[in-house]
N, C-alpha and C positions, 0 to 999 in steps of 0.2 A: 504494500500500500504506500501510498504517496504522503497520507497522511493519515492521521487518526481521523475516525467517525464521532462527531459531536452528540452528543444525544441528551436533552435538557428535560426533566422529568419533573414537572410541577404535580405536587403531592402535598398539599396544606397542611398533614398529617404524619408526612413523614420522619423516621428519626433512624439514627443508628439503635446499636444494643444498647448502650447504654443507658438509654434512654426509657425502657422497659417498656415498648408497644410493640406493635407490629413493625416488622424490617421489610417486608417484599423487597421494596425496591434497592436497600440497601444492598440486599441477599444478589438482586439480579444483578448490579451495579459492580459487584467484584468479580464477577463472571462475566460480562459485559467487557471490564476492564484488560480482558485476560486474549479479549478478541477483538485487542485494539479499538475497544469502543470507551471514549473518554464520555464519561457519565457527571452532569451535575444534577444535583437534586435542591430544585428551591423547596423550601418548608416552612412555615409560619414558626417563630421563637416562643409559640404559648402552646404549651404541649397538650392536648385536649383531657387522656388518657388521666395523668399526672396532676392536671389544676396547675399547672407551674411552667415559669418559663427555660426553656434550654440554654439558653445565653442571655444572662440580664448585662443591663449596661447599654443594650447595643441601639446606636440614635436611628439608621434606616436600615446598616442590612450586615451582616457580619459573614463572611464564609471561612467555614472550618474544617479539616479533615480528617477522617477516621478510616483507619486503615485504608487508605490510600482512595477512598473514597470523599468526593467534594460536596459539601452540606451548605447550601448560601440560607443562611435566616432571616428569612423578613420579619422587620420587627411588628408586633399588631396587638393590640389590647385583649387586657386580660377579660375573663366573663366567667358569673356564675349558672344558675340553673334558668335565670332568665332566657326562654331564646329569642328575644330584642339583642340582647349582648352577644351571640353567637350569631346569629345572623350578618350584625355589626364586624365581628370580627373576620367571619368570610368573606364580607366585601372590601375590608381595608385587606387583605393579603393577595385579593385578587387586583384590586386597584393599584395598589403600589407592584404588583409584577407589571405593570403596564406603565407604572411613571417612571420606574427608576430606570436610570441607562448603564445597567451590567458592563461591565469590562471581562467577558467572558470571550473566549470563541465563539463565533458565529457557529448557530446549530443546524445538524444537518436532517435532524428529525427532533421533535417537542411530542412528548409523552402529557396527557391529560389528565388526570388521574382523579377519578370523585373517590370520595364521595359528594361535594356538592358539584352542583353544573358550573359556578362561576370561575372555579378554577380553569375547566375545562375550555370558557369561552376566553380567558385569558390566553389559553395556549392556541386557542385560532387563532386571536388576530395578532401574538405574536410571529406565528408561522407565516401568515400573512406579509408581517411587517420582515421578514426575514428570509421570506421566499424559500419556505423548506416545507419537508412532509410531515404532519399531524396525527398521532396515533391518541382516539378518543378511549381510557381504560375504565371501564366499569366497575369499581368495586364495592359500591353499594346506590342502588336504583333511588334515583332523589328525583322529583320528589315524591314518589310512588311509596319510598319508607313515612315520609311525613304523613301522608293520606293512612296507611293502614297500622301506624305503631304511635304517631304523634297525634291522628286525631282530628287533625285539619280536612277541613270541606272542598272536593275540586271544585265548589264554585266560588269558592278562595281566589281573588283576583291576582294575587302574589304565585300560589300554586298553580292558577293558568297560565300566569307567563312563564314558570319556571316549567311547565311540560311544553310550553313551545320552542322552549331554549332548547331543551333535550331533543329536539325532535328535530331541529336547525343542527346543532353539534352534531346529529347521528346522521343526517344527509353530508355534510359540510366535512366531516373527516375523512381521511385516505382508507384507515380501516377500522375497527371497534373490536377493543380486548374485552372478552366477559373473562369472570373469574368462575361462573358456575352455569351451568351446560345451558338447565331450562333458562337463563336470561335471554337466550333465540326466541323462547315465546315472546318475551316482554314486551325486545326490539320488533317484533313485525307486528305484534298487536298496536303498536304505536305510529307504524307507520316507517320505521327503518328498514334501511337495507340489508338482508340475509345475506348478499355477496360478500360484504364490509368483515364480517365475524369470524374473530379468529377465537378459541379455548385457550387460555391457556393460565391456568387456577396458580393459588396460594398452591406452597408449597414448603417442604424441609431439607437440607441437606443433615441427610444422615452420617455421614463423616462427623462436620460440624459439631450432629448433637451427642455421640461418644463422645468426643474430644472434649467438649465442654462436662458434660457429664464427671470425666476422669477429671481435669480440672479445680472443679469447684465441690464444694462438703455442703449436703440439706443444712437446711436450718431446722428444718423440723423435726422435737424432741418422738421417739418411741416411747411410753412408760414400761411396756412388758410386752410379750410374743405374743401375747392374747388379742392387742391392739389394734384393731383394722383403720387405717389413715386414710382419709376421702381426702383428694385436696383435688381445689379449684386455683388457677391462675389466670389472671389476666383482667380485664377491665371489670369497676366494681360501679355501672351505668343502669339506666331505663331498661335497654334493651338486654341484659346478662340475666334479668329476674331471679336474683341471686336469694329472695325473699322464700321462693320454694325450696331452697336449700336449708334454710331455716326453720322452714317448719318441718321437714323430716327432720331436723337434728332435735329439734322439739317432740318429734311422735316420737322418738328410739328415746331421750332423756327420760318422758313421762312414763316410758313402759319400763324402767329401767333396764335398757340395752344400756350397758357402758361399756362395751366394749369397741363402741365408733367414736372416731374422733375427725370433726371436719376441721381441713386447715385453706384458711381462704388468702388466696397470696396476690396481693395488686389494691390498683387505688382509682378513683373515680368520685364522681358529683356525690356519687351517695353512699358512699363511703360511713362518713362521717351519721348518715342515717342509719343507717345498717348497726352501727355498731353502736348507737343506742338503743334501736328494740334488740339487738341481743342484751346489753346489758337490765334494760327493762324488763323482758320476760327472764331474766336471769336463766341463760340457756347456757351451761358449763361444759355443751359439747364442742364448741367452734372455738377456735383458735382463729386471730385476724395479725394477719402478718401485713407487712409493708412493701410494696414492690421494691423489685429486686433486678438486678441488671439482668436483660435477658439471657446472657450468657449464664447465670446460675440458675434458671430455669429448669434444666436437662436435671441435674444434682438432685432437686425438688420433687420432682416426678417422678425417677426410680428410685428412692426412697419410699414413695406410695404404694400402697397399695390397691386403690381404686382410683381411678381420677374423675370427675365432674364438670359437665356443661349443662348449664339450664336456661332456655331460650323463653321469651314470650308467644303466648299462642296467638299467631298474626297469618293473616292471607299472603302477604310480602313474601313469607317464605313458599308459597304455592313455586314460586322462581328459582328454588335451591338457597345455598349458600356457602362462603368459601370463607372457615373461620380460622385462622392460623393456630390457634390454638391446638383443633380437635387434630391436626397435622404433628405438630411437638409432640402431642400426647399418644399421638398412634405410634411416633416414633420410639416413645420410651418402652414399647414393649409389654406397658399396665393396661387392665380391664378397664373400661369405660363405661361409666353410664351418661347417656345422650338423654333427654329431656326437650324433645323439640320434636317437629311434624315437617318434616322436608322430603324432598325428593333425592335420590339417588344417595340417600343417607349411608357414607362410607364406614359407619360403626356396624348398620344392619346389612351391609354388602360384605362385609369383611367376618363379619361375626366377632369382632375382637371386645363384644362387652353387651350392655343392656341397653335397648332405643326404648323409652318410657314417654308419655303422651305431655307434656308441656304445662306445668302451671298443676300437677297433678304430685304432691308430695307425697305423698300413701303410696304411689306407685316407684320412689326413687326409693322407700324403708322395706317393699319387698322386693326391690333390685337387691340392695345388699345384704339381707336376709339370704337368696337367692344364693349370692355368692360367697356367702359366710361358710355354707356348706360342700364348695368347690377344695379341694384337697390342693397343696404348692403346683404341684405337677397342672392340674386343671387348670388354676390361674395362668403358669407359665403359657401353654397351649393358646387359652385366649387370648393372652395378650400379643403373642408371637403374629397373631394373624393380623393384627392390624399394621405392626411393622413388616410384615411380609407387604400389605396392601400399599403403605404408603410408601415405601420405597421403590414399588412399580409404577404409581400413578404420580406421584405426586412429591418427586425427585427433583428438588430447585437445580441441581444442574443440568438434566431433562430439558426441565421448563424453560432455564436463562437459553437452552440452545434453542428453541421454539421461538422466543422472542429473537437472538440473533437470527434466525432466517427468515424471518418476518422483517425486521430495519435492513437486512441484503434485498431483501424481496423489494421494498417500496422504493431504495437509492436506484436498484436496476430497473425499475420502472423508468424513473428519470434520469434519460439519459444526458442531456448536458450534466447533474448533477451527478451521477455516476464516472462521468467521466474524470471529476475531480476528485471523488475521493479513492476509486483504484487505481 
């Protein structure tokens, strides 16, 4: 090559490990790196996840590196559970990608990445404004999630213009990344084009999560071999309904089961809720830890013995969905129990644990009833199949080489611009 391949990755959301969310793009970003694709990732400085910002101090825009990866922060105001201030917040991160004049390389493709649409139309008319190819990424449907989890009316004059943005971005893009299969209903139910659509999901490098694993030591105490460990990681928000986790740990407390012990590891808006009605209904089975760099994640997890996701019961997921979590967690080789209603659900594809009906706690207390009675060997079996699954489907260097033949696919489209960069 003549030169490196620029590829600019606007992710509001985005963060390294460090950071303790979701990495995608990070994950794809060093593998990217590896085939001469120089990767920036702009990101908002208020970390959603967290409540906190990633670099304070910083007056419009700070760029940082982690592992060899470039991190530019735009700076943008803080907000609590009001969503006036979040609202607020995604249009100052999307505006200011449009005011500031970057001293970057010129890009040779601009990644879109929602979850909200305005990020996404920032990366048009940047592409626009820069004359390169636009890749629209799907990874949470907005505002179709505000309509069926938030509560808001389409005849929402705010929500009708934001399905017409989506419907402009999904004509207006060179192609559209879903993260989860059925999002094809979504896009043609809407009026997008089915040629546009490429798969290509959340994902884990399992190298990675040994190595991290060997690494780093749980935090989480055992008392005695009697003990069954449930632990949950990752965001503690509306959408996690972490709240039915509670009340199984409250049915097994009341019946005196003590031999469960839930350990809830991560932080969010309600966080801080959470961990007064436990202290309120004085529930002595949960354990609430503080998020932890995602790299000590892996250490957390096979220390456990069961692991936990519990979703809300919503129409949204009639569309699937691609949760990085239940990915780490298949990885680690532990039983699962899944508490959600989706499609092509990879716990009940895989058989690596219990798919239990959503917002239903009585059904997570005979999940691990269920599996109180599985002997070491039977655990090991179950859990083995969900790392057998995820490291065939849902293998991040897999996936990063899907996205590189996808950004070769679009530059050889354009051939003046092809011609520049091989």
């Amino acid at each position: 090559m003549k030169r490196r391949v620029n590829v600019w990755i606007l992710n509001h959301y985005a963060v390294p490990p460090e950071f303790k969310s979701g990495t995608r793009h990070f994950d794809l970003a060093r593998r990217m790196k590896e085939s001469n694709i120089n990767v920036t990732i702009f990101s908002s400085n208020y970390i959603h996840n967290l409540c906190d910002f990633a670099e304070k101090g910083i007056t419009r825009y700070q760029v940082s590196t982690y592992d060899g990866i470039k991190f530019c922060w735009i700076k943008t105001s803080p907000y609590g559970k009001k969503s006036l201030q979040r609202v607020m917040n995604m249009a100052e991160y999307s505006i200011k990608m449009l005011l500031f004049n970057f001293r970057f390389s010129k890009p040779d493709i601009i990644i879109g990445s929602s979850v909200h649409p305005l990020a996404v139309l920032s990366a048009y008319i940047l592409s626009k404004r820069y004359k390169c190819k636009m890749i629209f990424e799907i990874r949470d449907l907005w505002p179709e999630t505000l309509v069926k989890i938030g509560g808001y009316s389409n005849s929402n004059i705010v929500i009708k213009v934001m399905y017409m943005l989506e419907r402009f971005l999904l004509k207006k893009s060179d192609i559209v990344v879903i993260l989860f299969e059925k999002a094809r209903k979504y896009i043609e139910k809407h009026g997008g084009p089915i040629d546009k659509i490429r798969y290509i999901p959340n994902g884990v490098s399992i190298v990675d999560f040994d190595l991290n694993a060997n690494r780093h030591t749980s935090s989480l105490v055992r008392i005695d071999d009697m003990e069954i460990l449930v632990a949950y990681t990752g965001a503690m928000g509306e959408a996690n309904q972490l709240d039915t986790i509670i009340s199984a740990a409250k049915i097994l407390m009341n019946g005196n089961e003590n031999n469960y012990t839930f350990h809830l590891v991560g932080d969010g808006n309600r966080k801080k809720e959470i961990e007064e009605k436990i202290m309120k209904e004085k529930i002595t089975n949960i354990k609430l830890h503080k998020s932890v760099d995602k790299r000590k994640i892996p250490s957390i997890l096979i220390s456990s013995d069961i692991l936990i996701i519990t979703m809300k019961k919503s129409e949204i997921y009639e569309y699937g969905m691609s949760l990085n979590k239940l990915y780490d967690y298949m990885a680690s080789g532990k039983p699962i129990i899944f508490s959600a209603e989706v499609p092509d659900n990879p716990v009940y594809i895989s058989k690596c644990g219990y798919t239990v009906s959503p917002e239903k706690p009585e059904e997570i207390v005979s999940a691990l009833k269920e599996f109180s009675k599985l002997n070491l060997k039977e655990r090991e079996q179950m859990g083995i199949k969900g790392r057998q699954y995820v490291a065939k489907y849902h293998n991040m260097d897999t996936l990063a080489d899907s996205y590189i033949h996808e950004i070769d696919e679009l530059l050889s489209s354009d051939k003046d611009l092809y011609k520049t960069v091989i």
